[in-house]
N, C-alpha and C positions, 0 to 999 in steps of 0.2 A: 504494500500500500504506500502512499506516496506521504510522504513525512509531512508534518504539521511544523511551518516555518516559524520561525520568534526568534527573535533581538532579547539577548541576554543584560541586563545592567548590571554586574560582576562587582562595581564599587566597594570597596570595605569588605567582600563577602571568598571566604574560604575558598580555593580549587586546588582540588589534590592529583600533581602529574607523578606519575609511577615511570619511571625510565629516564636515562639520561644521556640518550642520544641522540641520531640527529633529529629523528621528529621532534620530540621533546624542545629542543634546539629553534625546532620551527615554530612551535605553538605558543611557548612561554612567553614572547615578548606581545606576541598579540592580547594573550590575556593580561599580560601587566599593562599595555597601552589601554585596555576597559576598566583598569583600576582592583582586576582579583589580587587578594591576596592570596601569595602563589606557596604552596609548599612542595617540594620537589623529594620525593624517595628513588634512591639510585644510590649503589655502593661506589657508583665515579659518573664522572659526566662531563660533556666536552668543555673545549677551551672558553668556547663562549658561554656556555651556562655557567662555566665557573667564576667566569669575569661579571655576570650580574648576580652571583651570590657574595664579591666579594665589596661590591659597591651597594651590599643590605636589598638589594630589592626583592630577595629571593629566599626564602626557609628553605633550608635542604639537613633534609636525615640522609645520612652516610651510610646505606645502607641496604638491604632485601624490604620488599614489602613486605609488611604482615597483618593479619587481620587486625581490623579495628582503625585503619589509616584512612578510614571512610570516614568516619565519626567525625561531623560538624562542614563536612563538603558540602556545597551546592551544587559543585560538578567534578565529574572525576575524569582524566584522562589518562588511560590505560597506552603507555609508549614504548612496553617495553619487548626485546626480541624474544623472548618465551613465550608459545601460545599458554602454555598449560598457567602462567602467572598470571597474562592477561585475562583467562578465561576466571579464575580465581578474583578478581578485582574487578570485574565485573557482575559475577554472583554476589558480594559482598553488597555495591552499590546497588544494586539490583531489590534486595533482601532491605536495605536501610532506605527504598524510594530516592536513592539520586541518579541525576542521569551521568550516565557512563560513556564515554568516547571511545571505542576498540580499534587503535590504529593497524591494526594488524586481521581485521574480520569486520568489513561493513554489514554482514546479513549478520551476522551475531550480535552487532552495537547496537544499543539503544538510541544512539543518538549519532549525528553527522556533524563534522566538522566542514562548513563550508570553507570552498573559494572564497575570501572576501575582499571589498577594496573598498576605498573611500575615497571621492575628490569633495570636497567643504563637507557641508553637512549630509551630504548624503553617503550610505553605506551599500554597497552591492554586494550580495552573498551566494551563490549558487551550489546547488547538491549534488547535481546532475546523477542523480538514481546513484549515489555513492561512489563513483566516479571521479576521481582526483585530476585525473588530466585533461577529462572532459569540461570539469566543472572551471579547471584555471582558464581554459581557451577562451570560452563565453567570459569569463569574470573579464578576464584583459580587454575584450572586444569590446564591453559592455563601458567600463572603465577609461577607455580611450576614446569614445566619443562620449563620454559626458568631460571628458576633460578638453574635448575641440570642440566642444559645443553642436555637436551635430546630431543629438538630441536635441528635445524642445526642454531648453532649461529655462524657460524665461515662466514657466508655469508653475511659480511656488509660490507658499503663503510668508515669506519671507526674504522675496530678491532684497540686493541690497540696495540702499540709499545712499544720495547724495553725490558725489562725483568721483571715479575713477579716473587718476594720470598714468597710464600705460604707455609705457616703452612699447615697440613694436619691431625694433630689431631694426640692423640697416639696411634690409629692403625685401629677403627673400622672407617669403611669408610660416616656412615652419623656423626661423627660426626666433618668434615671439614668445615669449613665455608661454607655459601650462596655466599659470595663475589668469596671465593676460588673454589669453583666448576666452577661458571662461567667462571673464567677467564682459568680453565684448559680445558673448551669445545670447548674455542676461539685459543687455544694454535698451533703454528706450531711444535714447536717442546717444549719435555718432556724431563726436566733432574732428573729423580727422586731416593731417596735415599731408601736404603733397609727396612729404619722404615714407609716410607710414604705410605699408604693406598693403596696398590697393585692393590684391586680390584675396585678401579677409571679405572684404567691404559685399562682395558679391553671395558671400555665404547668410548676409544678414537677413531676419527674416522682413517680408514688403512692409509690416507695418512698424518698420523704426525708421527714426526722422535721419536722416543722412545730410548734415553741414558741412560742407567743403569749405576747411578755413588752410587753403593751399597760401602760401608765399611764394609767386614765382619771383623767380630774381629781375628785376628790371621790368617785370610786369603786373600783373593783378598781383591785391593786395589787400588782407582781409589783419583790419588794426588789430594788434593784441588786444587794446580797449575792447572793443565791440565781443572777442571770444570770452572776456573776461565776462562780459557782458551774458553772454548766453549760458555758459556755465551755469551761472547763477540762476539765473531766470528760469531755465528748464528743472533741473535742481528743487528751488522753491514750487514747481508746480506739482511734483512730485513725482518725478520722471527720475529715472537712475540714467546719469549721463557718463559715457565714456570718452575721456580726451585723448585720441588716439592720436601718436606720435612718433616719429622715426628713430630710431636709436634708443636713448635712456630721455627719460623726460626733466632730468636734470644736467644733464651735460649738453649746456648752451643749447637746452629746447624749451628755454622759460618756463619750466616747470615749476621751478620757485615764486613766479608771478603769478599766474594762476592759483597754487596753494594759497596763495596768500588774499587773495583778492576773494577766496570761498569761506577762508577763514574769516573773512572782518565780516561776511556775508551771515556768516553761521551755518555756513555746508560744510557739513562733514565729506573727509577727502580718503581717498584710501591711495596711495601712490604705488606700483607697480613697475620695478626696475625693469630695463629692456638691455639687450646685448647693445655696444654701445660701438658704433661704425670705427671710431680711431682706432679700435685693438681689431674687431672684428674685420674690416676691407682687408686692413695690411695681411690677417690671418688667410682669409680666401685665396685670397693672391700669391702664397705660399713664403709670407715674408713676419719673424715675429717682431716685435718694438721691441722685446728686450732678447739677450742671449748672453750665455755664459762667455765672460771673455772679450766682448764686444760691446753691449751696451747694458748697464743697469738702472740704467732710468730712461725715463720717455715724459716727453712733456706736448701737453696738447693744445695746442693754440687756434682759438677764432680771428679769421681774416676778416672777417665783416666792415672792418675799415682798415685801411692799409697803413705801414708803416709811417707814420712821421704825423699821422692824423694827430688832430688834438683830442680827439674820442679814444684814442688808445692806450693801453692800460701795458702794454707789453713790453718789457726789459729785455729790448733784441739784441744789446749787448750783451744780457748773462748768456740769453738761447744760442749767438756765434760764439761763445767760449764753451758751453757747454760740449764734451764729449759724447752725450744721452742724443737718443733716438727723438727726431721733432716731425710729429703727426701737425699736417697744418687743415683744418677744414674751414670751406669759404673761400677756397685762397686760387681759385683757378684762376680768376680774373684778374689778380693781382699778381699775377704766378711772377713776373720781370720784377717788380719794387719788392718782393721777399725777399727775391734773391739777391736782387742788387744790396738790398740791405745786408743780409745776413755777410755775402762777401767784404764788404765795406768793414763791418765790424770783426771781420778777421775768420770766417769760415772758409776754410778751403774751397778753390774751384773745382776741386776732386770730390767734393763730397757726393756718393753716389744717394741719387732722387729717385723714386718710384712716384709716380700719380697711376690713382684707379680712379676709372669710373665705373658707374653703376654697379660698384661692389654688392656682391653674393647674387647676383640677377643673375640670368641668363644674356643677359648683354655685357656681363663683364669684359673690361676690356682695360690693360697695362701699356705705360711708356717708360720705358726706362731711361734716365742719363745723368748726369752728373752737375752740380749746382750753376755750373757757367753756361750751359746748351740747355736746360733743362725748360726753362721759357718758349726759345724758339723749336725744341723738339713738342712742347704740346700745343703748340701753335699749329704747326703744320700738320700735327694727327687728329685734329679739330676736336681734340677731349674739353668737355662743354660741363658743369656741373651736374649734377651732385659728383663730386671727385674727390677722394682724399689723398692729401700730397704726405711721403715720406721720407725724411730726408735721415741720411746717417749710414755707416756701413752697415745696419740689418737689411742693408736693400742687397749685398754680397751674398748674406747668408741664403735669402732666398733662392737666387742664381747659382748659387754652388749645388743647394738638392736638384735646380734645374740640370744641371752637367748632369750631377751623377746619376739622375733617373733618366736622359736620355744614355747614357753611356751602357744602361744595365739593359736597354734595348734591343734586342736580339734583330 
């Protein structure tokens, strides 16, 4: 007959695991994560049970089972490789009215230990007629679209309120957060930027409001005012608003203007870090900002106004002494007065430059040259924003795995 499902609340309340191997191993910390107090009988037990008996979370007898280890269980889990014990500690529980778990005999257990998962508050558990590998398959499948949102999650007595700042990654669409997908599945309305992950946007369900607050460069232009503006306003009507963003929403994505502007509001904000384009492009492109040896630091700089501006905040003389890897973004456009500067203040003309564009897309596309050609090289290969400039010899290290992976080429 097909088992009678229920959600245990284990809190404060006794569970007695018999065995100390690897099932044991598996079970123990799910039931410490529902708060059972766990007592474990086993005359040894692995490296990791040992390690959370030895950090208190874990009662353990050193020992055989013996009758009477049932006494004050709510639930019992039978783990151990002896049928003829298991079978022994099950009649016990059996006899005392607790339910018994038989890892070693599902038609003989009283009870199934599901697959389970959880993304927020929801828990997914499956039985699959006593079937472990059956039951993990569905569990993941089940689990993996409520974490991309491709179930209908926006159907709960409890979506969340007020506004989400979600990173969205530097362009390709799986690599935005778990956290961040969900919350743009649950979303009433979408304030999304021209850098953020487009092709989410088409997963939304018809009835969410979709804002395009895009900043092209040198063309349409949607004020920060006025986004601060909607934030709020959608927010107060009682709509869960998502501020969808390219990269992290705090590194130079005004994400701190926003939080701030919902704060004086009295919207509650929930912020959402995103993979962040400076470490992320150079990474696609097969090149790190730091390595052993070569660089240990990286510093990342906005071009949004170029050198010598009186808006600018940047000490281009420490960045041309600096020996650290310099990520520039913004700075296509300015790509001659960087360089001329950074030269000027004493950076070599050797210093080897990468620009990407359209990093992790399928458009990606690399120039490589060195600080004194490196203007007129992405001039003539027409590289157009969104781009990120990298200067320093981690631009070598990439080209050196380029050699050796063409060299291993048969």
């Amino acid at each position: 007959m097909s088992p009678y499902l229920l959600g245990l609340r284990l809190s404060g309340r006794r569970v007695l695991v018999v065995g100390g191997g690897r099932v044991a191993q598996r079970r123990v910390p799910a039931l410490l994560d529902a708060g059972a107090l766990v007592t474990l009988v086993s005359p040894s037990v692995t490296p990791a049970l040992d390690d959370l008996i030895a950090a208190g979370r874990v009662t353990w007898e050193a020992r055989p089972y013996q009758v009477g280890d049932c006494d004050g269980a709510w639930l019992v889990q039978a783990c151990t490789d002896d049928r003829a014990v298991n079978t022994a500690i099950a009649a016990e529980a059996e006899a005392k009215r607790v339910w018994c778990v038989r890892a070693d005999d599902r038609d003989a257990s009283a009870a199934w230990t599901p697959a389970a998962g959880k993304v927020d508050e929801v828990s997914v558990a499956v039985t699959a007629g006593g079937d472990p590998r059956r039951a993990a398959g569905i569990r993941d499948a089940v689990v993996e679209a409520l974490r991309e949102g491709t179930v209908d999650a926006r159907r709960n007595r409890t979506k969340p309120v007020g506004v989400a700042l979600v990173g969205g990654g530097p362009g390709d669409p799986g690599l935005i957060t778990v956290r961040g997908r969900q919350l743009l599945s649950q979303a009433d309305v979408v304030i999304a930027d021209r850098l953020a992950p487009r092709a989410l946007l088409d997963e939304l369900s018809p009835d969410v409001e979709l804002i395009d607050a895009a900043k092209i460069p040198y063309g349409r232009y949607l004020a920060q005012e006025k986004i601060n503006e909607l934030l709020v306003e959608h927010a107060r009507a009682g709509k869960f608003v998502v501020r969808l963003k390219g990269g992290d929403p705090f590194v130079f994505g005004r994400g701190g203007e926003e939080m701030l502007a919902c704060a004086q509001a009295g919207i509650p904000v929930l912020v959402v870090p995103g993979v962040t384009s400076p470490v992320a492009v150079p990474a696609a492109a097969g090149v790190p900002v730091t390595h052993r040896g070569v660089s240990q630091e990286f510093h990342v700089i906005s071009v949004h106004v170029p050198p010598d501006h009186p808006q600018s905040t940047v000490d281009w003389g420490a960045l041309a002494r600096s020996e650290g890897t310099l990520v520039f973004m913004m700075a296509v456009e300015r790509l001659g007065k960087v360089a001329e500067r950074l030269l000027r203040d004493g950076r070599s003309p050797e210093t080897p430059v990468m620009v990407v564009q359209d990093g992790t897309l399928p458009t990606q596309r690399a120039v490589y040259a060195n600080l004194s050609t490196v203007a007129e090289r992405v001039s003539a290969a027409g590289i157009r924003p969104p781009a990120i400039v990298l200067v320093g010899d981690v631009v070598k290290v990439g080209q050196e795995v380029e050699m050796v992976r063409a060299e291993r080429v048969p």
